[in-house]
C-alpha positions in Angstrom: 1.0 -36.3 1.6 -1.6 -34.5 -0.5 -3.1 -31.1 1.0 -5.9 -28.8 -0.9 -6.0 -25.0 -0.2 -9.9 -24.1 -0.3 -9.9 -20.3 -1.3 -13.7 -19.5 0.2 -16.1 -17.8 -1.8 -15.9 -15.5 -4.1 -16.4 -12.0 -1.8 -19.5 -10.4 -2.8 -18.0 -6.6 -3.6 -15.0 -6.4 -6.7 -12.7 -3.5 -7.4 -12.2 -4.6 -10.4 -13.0 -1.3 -13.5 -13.3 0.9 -10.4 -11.4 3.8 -10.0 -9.5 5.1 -6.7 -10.7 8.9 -6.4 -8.4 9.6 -3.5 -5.9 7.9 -1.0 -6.3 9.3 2.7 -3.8 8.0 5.8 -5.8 8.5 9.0 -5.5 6.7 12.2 -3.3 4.3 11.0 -6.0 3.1 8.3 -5.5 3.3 4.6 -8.7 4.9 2.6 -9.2 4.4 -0.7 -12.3 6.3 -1.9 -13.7 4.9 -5.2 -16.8 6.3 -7.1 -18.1 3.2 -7.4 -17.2 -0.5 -6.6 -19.0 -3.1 -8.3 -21.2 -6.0 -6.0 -22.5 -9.5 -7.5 -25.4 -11.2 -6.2 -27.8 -13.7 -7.3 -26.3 -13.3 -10.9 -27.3 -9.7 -10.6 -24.2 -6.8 -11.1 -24.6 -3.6 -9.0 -22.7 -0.4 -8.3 -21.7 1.4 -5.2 -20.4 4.5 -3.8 -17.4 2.9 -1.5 -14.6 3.1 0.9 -12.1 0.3 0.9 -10.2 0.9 4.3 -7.0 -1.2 5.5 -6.8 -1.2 9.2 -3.8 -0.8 11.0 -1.8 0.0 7.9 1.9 1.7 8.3 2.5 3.8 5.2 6.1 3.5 5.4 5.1 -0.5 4.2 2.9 1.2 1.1 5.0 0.7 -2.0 3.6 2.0 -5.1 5.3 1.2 -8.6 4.3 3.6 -11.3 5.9 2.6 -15.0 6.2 5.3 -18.0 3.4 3.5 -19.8 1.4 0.6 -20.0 3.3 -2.8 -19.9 4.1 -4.7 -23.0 7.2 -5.8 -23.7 9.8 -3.2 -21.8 9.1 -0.8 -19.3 10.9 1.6 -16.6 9.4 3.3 -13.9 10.0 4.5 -10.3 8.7 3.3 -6.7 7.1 5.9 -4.4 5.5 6.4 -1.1 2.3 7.3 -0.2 3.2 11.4 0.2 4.4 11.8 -3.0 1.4 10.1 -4.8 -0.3 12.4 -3.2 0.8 15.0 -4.4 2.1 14.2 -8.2 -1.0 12.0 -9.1 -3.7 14.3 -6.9 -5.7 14.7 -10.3 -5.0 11.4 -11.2 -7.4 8.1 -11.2 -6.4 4.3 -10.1 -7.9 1.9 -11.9 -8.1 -1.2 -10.5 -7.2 -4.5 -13.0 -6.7 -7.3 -10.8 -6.7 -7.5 -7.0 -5.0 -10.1 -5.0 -4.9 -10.9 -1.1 -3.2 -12.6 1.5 -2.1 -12.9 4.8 -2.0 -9.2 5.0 -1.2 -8.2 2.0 -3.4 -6.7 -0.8 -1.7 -6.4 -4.1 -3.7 -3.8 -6.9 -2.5 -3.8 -10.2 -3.9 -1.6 -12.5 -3.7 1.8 -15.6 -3.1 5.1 -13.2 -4.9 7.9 -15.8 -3.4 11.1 -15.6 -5.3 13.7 -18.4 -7.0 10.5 -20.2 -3.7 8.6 -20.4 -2.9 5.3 -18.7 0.3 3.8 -17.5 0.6 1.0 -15.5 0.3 1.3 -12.1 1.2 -1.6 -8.5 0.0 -0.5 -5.3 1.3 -3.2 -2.0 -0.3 -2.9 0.9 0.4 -4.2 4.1 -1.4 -4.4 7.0 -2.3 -6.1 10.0 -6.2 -4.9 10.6 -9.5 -6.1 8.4 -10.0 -5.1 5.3 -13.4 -3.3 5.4 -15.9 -2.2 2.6 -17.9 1.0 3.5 -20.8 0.8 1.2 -23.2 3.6 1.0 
């Protein structure tokens, strides 16, 4: 028995280069505001002022990895919640590499710059809702 997984189209807004401004946890949805998220249409590339929100997302399910540097060959780092990204990378700027989704799940992988410096940064995100792009 032979089966094919069709992936769909492409989706027509990327995270990828942008840059998570702030993280907000209200009514159970996950906000990520970005300054701008990039869109790709008829072989044209645009920018846009965006919210990425993650409905019905429980932040005790948000595990973020944050490592002491970028990854190369060895690495440590630590695994926090949600609260205390908050608070120790409030100044701080995601930047998204590579994004990945499925069946709930959104996996962004990226540098977190704190004062112009980059270390490497996971964010998983479960959740049960759409994922919705708020585009102004």
């Amino acid at each position: 028995m032979k089966t094919t997984r069709s992936f769909g189209e492409y989706p027509k807004y990327s995270l990828h280069d942008a840059r998570v401004q702030k993280i907000e946890h209200e009514d159970d949805n996950l906000i990520l505001t970005f300054e701008y998220i990039f869109s790709y249409e008829n072989g044209v590339e645009q920018t846009h002022k965006a919210q990425v929100v993650f409905e019905t997302c429980d932040i005790d399910d948000l595990e973020i990895l944050v490592f002491n540097s970028t990854i190369l060959d060895t690495f440590t780092g630590k695994r926090i919640e949600l609260p205390q990204y908050q608070q120790e990378y409030d100044e701080s700027e995601f930047e998204v590499i590579t994004e990945t989704y499925n069946w709930g799940r959104a996996v962004l992988q990226g540098w977190l710059w704190t004062e112009g410096n980059p270390v490497h940064c996971i964010m998983n995100i479960y959740f049960k809702g759409d994922m919705v792009y708020v585009v102004e």
